[in-house]
N, C-alpha and C positions, 0 to 999 in steps of 0.2 A: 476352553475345552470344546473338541465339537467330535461332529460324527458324521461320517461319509459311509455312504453305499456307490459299489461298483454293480453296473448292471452291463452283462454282456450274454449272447445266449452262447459261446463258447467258452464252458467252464474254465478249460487251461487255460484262455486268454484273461477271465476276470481273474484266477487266481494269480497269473504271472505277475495282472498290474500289481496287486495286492503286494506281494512280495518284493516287487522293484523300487521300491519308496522307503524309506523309513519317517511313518509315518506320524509318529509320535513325538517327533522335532520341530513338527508343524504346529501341535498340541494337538492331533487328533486321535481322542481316546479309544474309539472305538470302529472299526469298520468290519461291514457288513458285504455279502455277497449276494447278488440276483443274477438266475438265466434268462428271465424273460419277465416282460412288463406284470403279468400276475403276481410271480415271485415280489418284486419290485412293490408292489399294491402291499400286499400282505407285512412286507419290511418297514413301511411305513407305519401299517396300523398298531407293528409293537411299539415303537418310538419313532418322533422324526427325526429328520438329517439334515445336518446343515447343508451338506453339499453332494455333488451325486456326479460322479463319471460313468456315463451311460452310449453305449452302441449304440447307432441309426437303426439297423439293417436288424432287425431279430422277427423270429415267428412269435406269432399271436399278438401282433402289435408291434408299431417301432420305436423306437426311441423317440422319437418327437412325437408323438400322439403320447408315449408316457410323460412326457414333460408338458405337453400339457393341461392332462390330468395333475401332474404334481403344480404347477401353476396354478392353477384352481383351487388345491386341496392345504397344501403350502408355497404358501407365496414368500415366502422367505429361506426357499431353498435354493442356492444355488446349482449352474448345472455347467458342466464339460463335457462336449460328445466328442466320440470318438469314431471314426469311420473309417473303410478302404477305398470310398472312391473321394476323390475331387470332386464331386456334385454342385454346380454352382445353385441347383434348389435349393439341395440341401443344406444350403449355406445358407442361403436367404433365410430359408423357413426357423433355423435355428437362430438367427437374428432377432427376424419380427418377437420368438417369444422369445428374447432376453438371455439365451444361452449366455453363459460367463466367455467361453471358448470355443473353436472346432478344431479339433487337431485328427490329422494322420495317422492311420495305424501303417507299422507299428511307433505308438510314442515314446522317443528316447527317455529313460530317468531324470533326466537333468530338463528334459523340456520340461517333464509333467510337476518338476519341482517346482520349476520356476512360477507356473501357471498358477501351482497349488499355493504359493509364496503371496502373488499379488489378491488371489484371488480372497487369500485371510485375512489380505487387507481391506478390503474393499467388504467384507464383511462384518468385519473389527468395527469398522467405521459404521457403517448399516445399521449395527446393533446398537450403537449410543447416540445415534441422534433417534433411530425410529424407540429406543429407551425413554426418550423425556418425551415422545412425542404422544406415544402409550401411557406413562405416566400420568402424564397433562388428561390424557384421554378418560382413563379410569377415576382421576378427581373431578372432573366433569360430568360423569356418571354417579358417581355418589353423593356429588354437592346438588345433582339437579339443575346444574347448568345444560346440561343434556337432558332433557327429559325421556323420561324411562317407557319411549315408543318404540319398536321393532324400525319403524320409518325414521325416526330421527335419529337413531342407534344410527343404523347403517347408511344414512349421507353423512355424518360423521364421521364413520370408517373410510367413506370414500371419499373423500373430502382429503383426508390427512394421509390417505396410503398406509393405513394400518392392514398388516395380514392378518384378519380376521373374515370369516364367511359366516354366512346367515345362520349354517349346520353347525356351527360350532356351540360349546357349553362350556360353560367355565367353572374352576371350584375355589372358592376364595379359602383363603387361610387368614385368619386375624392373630397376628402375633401382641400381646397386650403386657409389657412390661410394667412389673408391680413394683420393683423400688432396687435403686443399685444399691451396693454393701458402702459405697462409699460419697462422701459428701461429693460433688462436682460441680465443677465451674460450668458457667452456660457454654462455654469453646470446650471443654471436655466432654461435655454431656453430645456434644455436635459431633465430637472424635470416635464416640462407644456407639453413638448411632449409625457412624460410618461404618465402624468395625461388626457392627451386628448384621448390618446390612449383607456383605462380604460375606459372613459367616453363616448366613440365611441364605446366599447364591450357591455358596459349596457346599454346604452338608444338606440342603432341605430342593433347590433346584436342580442342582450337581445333574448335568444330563437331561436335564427336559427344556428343551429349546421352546418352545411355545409357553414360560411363565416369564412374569413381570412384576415387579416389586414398589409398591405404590406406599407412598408416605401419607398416611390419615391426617394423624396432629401428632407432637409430641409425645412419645410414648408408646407409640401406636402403626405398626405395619399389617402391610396385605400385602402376603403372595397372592397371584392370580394364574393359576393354571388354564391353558385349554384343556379340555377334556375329550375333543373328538375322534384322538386316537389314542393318544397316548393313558386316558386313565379308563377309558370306559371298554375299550379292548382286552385289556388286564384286570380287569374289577376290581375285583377283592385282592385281590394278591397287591395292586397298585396302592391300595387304601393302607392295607398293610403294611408296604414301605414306606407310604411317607408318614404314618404311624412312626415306625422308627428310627427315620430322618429328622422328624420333629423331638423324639428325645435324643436324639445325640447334641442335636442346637442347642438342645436346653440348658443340659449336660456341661458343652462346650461354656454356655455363656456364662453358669454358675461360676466354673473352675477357671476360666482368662477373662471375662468383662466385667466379674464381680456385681454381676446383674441376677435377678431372678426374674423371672416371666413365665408365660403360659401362652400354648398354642390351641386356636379354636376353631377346626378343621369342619369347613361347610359340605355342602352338598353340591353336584354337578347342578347349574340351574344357565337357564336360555339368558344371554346377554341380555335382555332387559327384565332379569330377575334378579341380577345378582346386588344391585341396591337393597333390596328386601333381603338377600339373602346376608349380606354384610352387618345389616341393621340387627337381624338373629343373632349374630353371632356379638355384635358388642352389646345386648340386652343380655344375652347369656352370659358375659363376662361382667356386667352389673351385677346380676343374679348370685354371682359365683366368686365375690371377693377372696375368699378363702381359696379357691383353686391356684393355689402357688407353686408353680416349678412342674407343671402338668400338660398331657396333651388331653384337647375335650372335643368329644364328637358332637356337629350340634345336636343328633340325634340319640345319647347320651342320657340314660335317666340319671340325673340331678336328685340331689338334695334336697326336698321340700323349704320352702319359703320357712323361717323360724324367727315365733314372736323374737325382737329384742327386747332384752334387757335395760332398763337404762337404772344408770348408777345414782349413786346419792348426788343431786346435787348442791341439795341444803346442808350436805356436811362438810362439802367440797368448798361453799362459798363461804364458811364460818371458819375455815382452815385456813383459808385465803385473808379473811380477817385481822385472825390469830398470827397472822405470818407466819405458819407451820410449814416452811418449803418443803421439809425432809418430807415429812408424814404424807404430804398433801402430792409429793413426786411417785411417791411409792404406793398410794390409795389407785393415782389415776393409772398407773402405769399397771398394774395387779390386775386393773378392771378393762382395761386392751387387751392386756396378753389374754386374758380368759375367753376376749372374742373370735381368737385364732383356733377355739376350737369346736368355735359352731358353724357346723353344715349348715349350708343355705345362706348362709350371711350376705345379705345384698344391699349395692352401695346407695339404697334409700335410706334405708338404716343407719348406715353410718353416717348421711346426709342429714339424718336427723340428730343424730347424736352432736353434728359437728355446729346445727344451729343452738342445739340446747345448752350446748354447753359454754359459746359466746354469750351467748344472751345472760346466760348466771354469769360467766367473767364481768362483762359490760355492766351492770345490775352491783355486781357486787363491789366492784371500783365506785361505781358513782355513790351508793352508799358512804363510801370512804371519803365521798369529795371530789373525784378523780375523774373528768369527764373526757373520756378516749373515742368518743363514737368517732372521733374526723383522725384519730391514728389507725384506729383499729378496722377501719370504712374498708381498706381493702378487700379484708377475710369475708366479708359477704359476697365478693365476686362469683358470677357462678361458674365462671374458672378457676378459682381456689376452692371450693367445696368440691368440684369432679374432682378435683385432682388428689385433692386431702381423703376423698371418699373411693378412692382407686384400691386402696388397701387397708389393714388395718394398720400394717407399718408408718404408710404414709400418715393419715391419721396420729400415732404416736409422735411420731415428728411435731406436727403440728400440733398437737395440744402441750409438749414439752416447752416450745416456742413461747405459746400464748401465755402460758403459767409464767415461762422466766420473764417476760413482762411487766407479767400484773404485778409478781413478787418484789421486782426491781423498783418499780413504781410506788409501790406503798413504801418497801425501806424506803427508800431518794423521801419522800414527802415527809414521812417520819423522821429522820434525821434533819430537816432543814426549816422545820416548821416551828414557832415559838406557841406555847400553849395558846394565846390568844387565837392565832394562825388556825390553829386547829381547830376552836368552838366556832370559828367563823365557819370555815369548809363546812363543820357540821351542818350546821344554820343551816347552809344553803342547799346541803343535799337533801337535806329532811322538811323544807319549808313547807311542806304540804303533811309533816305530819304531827302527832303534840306532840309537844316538845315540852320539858321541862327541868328545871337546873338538875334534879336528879339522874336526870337519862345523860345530860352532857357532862356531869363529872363521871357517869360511869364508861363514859367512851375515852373522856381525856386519863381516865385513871387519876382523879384526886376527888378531894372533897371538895361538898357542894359551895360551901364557903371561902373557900380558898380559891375558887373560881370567879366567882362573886365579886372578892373583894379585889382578883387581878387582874378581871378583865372590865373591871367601875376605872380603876386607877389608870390602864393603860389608855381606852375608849370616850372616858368619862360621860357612856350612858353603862345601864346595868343590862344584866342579858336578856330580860323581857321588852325593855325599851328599843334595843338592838336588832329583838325579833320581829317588834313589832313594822320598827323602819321596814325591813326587808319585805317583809310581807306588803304591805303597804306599797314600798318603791316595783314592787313583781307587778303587784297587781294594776298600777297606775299604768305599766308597759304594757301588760295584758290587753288591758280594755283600750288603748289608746291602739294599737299594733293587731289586733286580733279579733273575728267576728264571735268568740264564742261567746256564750252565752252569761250574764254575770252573776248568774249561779254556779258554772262552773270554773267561774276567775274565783268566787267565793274560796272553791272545794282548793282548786289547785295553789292557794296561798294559805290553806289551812285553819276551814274555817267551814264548819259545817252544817254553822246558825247563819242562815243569810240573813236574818236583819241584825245579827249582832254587828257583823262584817261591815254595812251599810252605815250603822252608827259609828264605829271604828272608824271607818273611811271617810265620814262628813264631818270628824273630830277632826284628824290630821291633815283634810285636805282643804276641807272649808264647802265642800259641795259634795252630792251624791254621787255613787259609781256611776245613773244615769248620766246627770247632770257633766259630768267630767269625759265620759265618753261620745256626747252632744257635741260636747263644746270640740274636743280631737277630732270629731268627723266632721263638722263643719268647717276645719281649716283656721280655726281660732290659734 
């Protein structure tokens, strides 16, 4: 899509070209009319143009001193003059500043087609390499690979032939999508971010030649507008629109990408503000996990910050126990949904919800014998917590995950384990605590006797003799493997008379915990 202005100071002549073309076969949507280089100035300041056929010869300025200024002001417009004389100056001068064309009045329909043919080519093409080059440009600026100096800003721009000027201001838009409606593969999730892209150039850019669309990280887009004519000439009225540019995106992307998102619409700020300005807007969208399917001013009164809640999680991890899937799907999931309706919900909160509630998973597996820290090691990434704590959707996801795990894991162990199996796992997850035949027939579910007698028969030691190996074989690795202290090798094999420990240890080993840890560091 683009848009041309004709600039001539004889009306009938701008308007004949106007009408000679069918202009709209070119794709251009819009054209505009100037008598003279002021006119010209002012058409600019409502929006720019991509391209401009423009007269030499006019009062109050000519055509080449308006180009220019458009030169200067946009550099990314193209220009075709049009004249009555053969001027070999004129010819030159419209050279040196990069005219596209010089043509003859009057110019046939079928010249100015053909001109206007190559000339969308040559723009076409313009637009997608100086696209990644911008791109490149604006992740450079916000990763701080550019540092955020007015000086280093702009040998950067001139450096890479970006159209940008020092008077320019820019207004970012952080698009922050909170969760698709459907599962996707990582090549589809590539597909709907192409397709949102596209869908964010037509309804939210649609007509502003000076914005650019920068990829954050997954999940995560920024339009960037210039502002130097096109929003701050129109003020509020322009705020307005992209106001409701940004719900029809929304809109669109609810009803064909089965996505839900939210837009967080910044402020005009000076090229080397708009790092700080970006950084506003995704602390605001931290702040604001519950803003789903919205557009947010960042200057917007918010929702005050709101204690969280956190839920049971010692009923949660005796449910887990119990193997209670059903009870224990529908506790957690009751206590999510209920976070979708607190204002202020921000994704520290749910950052903390989302270590609390590994730590009770993790915690309460290994109670069971089950030791997942080197499975479960991912979920600590602190790229899985931003992402899990992006919403509270996402969140549900992942705690549904983590549960069908844990649930999985104990059936699988329960099923395949012979009672012995089991007093042992015990043993070893509780080795640091008392223990006594009572407490392990109340876990294996029989009697204290009937444990007794089947795990003498099976082992042929009894389960105190068995405890005490363990303990003993821990602590021998402890102190042999480990500077702490053997007081607290004492505590961590369950044992919280140190010199009973001591005695225990020079019964079955033949030498003190000293003496044994002497001899390991010495190389014996």
């Amino acid at each position: 899509m683009y848009r041309l202005l004709i600039v001539d100071d004889e009306e009938f002549t701008a308007n004949g070209i106007k009408a000679s073309v069918n202009w709209s076969k070119f794709g251009i949507i819009h054209v505009s009319v100037a008598n003279n280089a002021r006119q010209a100035k002012e058409k600019f300041s409502e929006h720019p143009f991509d391209m401009m056929i423009c007269d030499i010869e006019m009062p109050q300025g000519s055509g080449l001193e308006l180009y220019e200024w458009v030169r200067e002001e946009h550099p990314w417009t193209e220009c075709v003059f049009l004249t009555c004389h053969a001027d070999f100056q004129y010819a030159k001068k419209a050279i040196q500043l990069g005219s596209f064309e010089y043509l003859l009045k009057p110019a046939p329909p079928e010249e100015l087609e053909q001109v206007m043919t190559e000339m969308i080519k040559k723009i076409s093409k313009d637009r997608k390499s100086s696209s990644i080059v911008i791109e490149r440009f604006w992740q450079d600026v916000l990763q701080q690979v550019i540092p955020s100096q007015p000086d280093k800003i702009m040998e950067a721009i001139g450096k890479h032939n970006i159209p940008y000027t020092s008077r320019m201001k820019f207004l970012p838009i952080l698009i922050g999508i909170q969760h698709w409606k459907k599962e996707l593969s990582a090549r589809d999730a590539q597909i709907m971010e192409y397709a949102l892209t596209n869908a964010l150039k037509e309804l939210v850019i649609h007509q502003v030649a000076a914005a650019h669309i920068v990829r954050i990280k997954a999940n995560q887009l920024l339009a960037v507008f210039s502002t130097e004519h096109a929003i701050e000439a129109s003020g509020e009225n322009f705020r307005k629109e992209l106001i409701k540019r940004c719900g029809l995106f929304i809109e669109t992307c609810n009803r064909y990408f089965y996505c839900h998102l939210s837009c967080y619409i910044g402020q005009p700020s000076e090229i080397y503000d708009v790092r700080d300005m970006v950084e506003n807007l995704v602390a605001l969208r931290k702040n604001q996990v519950n803003a789903v399917d919205r557009v947010v001013l960042i200057d917007e009164k918010m929702a005050n910050e709101t204690p969280f809640p956190m839920p049971p999680m010692r009923i949660w991890s005796e449910l887990i126990k119990q193997g209670d899937k059903k009870k224990l799907m529908a506790e957690s999931q009751d206590f999510l949904e209920s976070l979708k309706r607190i204002e202020g919900l921000n994704s520290k909160s749910l950052q903390q919800f989302y270590l609390s509630f590994l730590q009770m998973v993790l915690h309460t597996l290994q109670q069971k014998g089950l030791y997942t820290d080197d499975i479960l090691a991912d979920h600590f990434a602190p790229e899985r917590i931003s992402s899990a704590a992006e919403s509270v959707k996402n969140l549900q996801d992942w705690v549904t995950d983590v549960l069908e795990f844990a649930m999985t894991s104990i059936e699988a162990l329960g099923s395949n384990e012979t009672v012995v199996e089991k007093i042992k796992r015990y043993i070893s997850a509780n080795i640091d605590q008392e223990m006594s035949r009572q407490y392990i027939a109340d876990y294996i579910g029989l009697s204290p006797d009937h444990i007794v007698k089947l795990f003498k028969k099976e082992t042929g030691l009894s389960i105190s003799e068995y405890i005490l190996k363990e303990r003993i074989d821990l602590a021998k690795e402890l102190l042999a493997k480990s500077e702490t202290s053997i007081s607290n090798v004492a505590l961590a094999v369950g044992f919280a008379n140190f010199s009973y420990f001591s005695t225990l240890f020079k019964k079955e080993v033949l030498m003190t915990p000293q003496e044994y840890r002497k001899r390991f560091s010495s190389g014996m």
